[in-house]
N, C-alpha and C positions, 0 to 999 in steps of 0.2 A: 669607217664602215660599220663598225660596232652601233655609233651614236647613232645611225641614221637608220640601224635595225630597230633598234629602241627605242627612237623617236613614233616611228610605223607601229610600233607595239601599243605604243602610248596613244595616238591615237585613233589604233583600233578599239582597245578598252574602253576608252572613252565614251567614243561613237556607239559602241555594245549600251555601254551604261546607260547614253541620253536615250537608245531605242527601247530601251528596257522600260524608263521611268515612264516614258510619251506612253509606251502603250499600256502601263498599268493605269496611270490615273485616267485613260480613253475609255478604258473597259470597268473602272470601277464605279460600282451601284450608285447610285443618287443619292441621297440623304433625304429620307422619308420625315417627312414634314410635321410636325409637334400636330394634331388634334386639338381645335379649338374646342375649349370645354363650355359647354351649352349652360347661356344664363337662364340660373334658376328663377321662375316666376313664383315671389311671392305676394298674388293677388292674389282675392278670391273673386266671383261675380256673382253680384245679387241684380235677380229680374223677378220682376213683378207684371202678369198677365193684369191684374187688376188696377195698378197701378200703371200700366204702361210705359216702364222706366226699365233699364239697364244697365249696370256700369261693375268696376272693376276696382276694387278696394283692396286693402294690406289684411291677409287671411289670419292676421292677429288680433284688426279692432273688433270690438265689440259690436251687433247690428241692433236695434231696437226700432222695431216698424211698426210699433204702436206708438210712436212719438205726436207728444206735442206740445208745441210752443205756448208758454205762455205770458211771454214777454212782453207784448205789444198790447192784449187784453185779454185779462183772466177768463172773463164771460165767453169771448170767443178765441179758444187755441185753434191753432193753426197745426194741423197736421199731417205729418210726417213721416221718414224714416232716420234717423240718427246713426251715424258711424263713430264710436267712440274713439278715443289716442289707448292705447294699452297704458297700463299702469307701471310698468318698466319703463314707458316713455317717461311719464313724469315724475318717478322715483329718484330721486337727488335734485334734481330741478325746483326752479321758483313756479315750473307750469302747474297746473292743478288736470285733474286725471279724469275732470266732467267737461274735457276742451276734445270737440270732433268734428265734422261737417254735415249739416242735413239736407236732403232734399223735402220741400215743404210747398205745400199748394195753397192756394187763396180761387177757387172756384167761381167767386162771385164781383172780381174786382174786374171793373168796367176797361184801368187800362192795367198793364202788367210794367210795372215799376220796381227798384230794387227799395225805395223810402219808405212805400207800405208794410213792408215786414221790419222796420227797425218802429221803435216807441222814443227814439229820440229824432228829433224835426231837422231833419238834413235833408240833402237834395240828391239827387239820381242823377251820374252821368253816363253817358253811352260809351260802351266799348265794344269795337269790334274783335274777333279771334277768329280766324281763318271766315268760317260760311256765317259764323254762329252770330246773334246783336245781344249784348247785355245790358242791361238798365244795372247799374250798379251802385249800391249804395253803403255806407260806411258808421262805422258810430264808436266808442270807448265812453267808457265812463272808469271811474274810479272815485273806490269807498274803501275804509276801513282795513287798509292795505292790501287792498285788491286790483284787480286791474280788470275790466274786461275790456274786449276788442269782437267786434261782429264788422264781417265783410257779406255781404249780400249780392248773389248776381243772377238778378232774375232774366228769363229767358222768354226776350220782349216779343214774339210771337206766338208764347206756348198759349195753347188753351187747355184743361184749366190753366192760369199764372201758375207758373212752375219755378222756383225760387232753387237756387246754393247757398246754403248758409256758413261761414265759416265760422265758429265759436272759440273763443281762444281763451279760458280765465287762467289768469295767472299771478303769482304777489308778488308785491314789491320787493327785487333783487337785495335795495339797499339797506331793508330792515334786518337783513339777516345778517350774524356776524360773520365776521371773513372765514373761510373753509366750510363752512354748513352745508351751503348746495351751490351749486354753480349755475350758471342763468340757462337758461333753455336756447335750443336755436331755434330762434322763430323762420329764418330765412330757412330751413328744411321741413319745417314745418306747414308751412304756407307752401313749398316746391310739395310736398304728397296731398296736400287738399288741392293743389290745382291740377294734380294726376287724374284725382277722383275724378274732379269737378269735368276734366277733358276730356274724360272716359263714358259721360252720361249720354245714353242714347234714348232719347222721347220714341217712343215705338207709336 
């Protein structure tokens, strides 16, 4: 008689206990969800009414909107505005700290090609990017343990010809001794000038 009072005990504590728990964790608050922390933009944007141009750059580089090229011919620069790389960027690096992207106009060219803005004799191939057509054109040369690298992609409907310049100078990695500076990333380098480059809006 005893066991089977005990037994009844036991499983009334029991029973107590599972209604206990059920009902606390039924009624206990939600777990209030972490706040996504808002990415910081560090672009700036430069528009130009006179220029008709808009876009969204790193509010580090340098801007100079008196730029002009004069690569192709002294007598006639081609002008521009230049975004320069910060000089932190190429501090330790083989890059050099006059490497940035320009936009650059040619007013008077009959058709709008990316070959007309390089002074070395290569050919223009078209590329599409989403709506946009680009005449693209490409060039390096190397001197004197330098390197340059120009990508061009001009914007084959713009009037005036409306050019991207990507300018890249940088030395030769392998002249340096080992620990001196370490090579540059060009593949992130080339990913923010095609940020710029995708950010430009012809007004």
């Amino acid at each position: 008689m005893m066991l089977a009072i005990g037994a009844i005990i036991l499983v009334i504590v029991a029973g107590g206990g599972y209604y206990a728990w059920k009902t606390y964790f039924s009624q206990a608050p939600a777990e209030t969800p972490t706040p996504e922390t808002p990415a910081v933009d560090d672009r700036a944007t430069y528009a130009s009414s006179t220029l008709r141009i808009s876009l969204k750059y790193p509010k580090d580089y340098t801007v100079d909107d008196s730029f002009s090229n004069l690569s192709v011919n002294p007598k006639k620069p081609i002008s521009g505005v230049k975004f320069t790389i910060t000089l932190q960027t190429a501090t330790g690096t083989n890059l050099s700290a006059d490497s940035g992207i320009s936009i650059e106009w040619l007013p008077r060219a009959k058709k709008c090609t990316g070959d007309i803005y390089l002074a070395a004799n290569v050919r223009a191939r078209e590329v599409v990017e989403g709506n946009m057509t680009y005449s693209v054109a490409t060039s390096s040369e190397a001197g004197a343990g330098n390197l340059y690298e120009e990508f061009v992609y001009a914007i084959s409907s713009s009037s005036p010809c409306t050019a991207i310049r990507y300018f890249i100078h940088s030395t030769q990695f392998a002249n340096y001794p080992p620990g001196i500076v370490i090579e540059f990333d060009r593949a992130a380098l080339l990913a923010d000038f095609d940020k710029i480059r995708q950010s430009l809006v012809l007004q």
